[in-house]
C-alpha positions in Angstrom: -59.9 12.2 -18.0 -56.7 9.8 -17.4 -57.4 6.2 -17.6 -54.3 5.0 -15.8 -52.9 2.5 -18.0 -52.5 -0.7 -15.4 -56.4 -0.2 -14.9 -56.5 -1.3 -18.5 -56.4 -4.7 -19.7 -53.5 -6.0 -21.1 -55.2 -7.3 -24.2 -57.1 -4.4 -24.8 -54.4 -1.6 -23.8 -52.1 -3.9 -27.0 -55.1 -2.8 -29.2 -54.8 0.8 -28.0 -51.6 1.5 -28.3 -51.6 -0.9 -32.2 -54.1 1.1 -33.2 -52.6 4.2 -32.3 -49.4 3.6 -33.8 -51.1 2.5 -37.2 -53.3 5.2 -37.1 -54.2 7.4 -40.4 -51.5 10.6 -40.3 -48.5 9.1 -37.3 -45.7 10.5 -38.4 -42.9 8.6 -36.1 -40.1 10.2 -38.9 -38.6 6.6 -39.0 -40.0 3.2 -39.8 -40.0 0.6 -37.3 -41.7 -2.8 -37.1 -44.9 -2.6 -35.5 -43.9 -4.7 -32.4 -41.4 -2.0 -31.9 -43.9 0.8 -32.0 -46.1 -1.3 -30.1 -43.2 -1.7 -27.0 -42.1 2.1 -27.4 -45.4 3.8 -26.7 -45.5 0.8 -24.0 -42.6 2.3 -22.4 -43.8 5.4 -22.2 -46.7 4.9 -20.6 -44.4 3.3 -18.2 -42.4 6.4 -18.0 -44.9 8.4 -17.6 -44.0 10.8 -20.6 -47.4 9.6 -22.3 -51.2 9.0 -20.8 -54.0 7.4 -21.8 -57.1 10.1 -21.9 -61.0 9.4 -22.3 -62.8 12.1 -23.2 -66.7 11.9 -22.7 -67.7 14.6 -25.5 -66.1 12.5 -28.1 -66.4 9.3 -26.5 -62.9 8.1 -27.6 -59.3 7.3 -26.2 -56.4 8.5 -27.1 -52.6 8.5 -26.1 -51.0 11.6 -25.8 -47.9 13.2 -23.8 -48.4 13.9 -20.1 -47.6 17.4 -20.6 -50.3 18.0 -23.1 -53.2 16.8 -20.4 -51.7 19.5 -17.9 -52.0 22.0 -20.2 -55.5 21.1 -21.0 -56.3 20.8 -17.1 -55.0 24.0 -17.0 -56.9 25.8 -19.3 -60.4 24.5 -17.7 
């Protein structure tokens, strides 16, 4: 399910997106300081290239590219 991002809090949607980019195995190829991560993934959401998903089996969130959700849909 998309969570459209504006519905979010702004505190809480920082602590998303910090803990995503922070998280155990992100591999961005390049280090960058974490405000920069932090405004990057902001950006996209923006965009639109990125989304945030719940998903009610695993009870978690997570950020991942637009495309990747309509592929999901798609396979339902």
């Amino acid at each position: 399910m998309i969570i459209p991002y504006k519905d979010i809090d702004p505190d809480t949607l920082n602590n998303l997106i910090e803990e995503f980019v922070t998280r155990d195995g992100t591999d961005n190829g390049y280090d960058q300081p974490l405000e920069q991560k932090i405004e990057s993934v902001l950006k996209q959401l923006q965009q639109g290239e990125v989304v945030v998903v719940f998903d009610p089996n695993l009870a978690s969130v997570n950020i991942v590219p637009k495309n990747t959700v309509a592929a999901m849909d798609g396979s339902h």
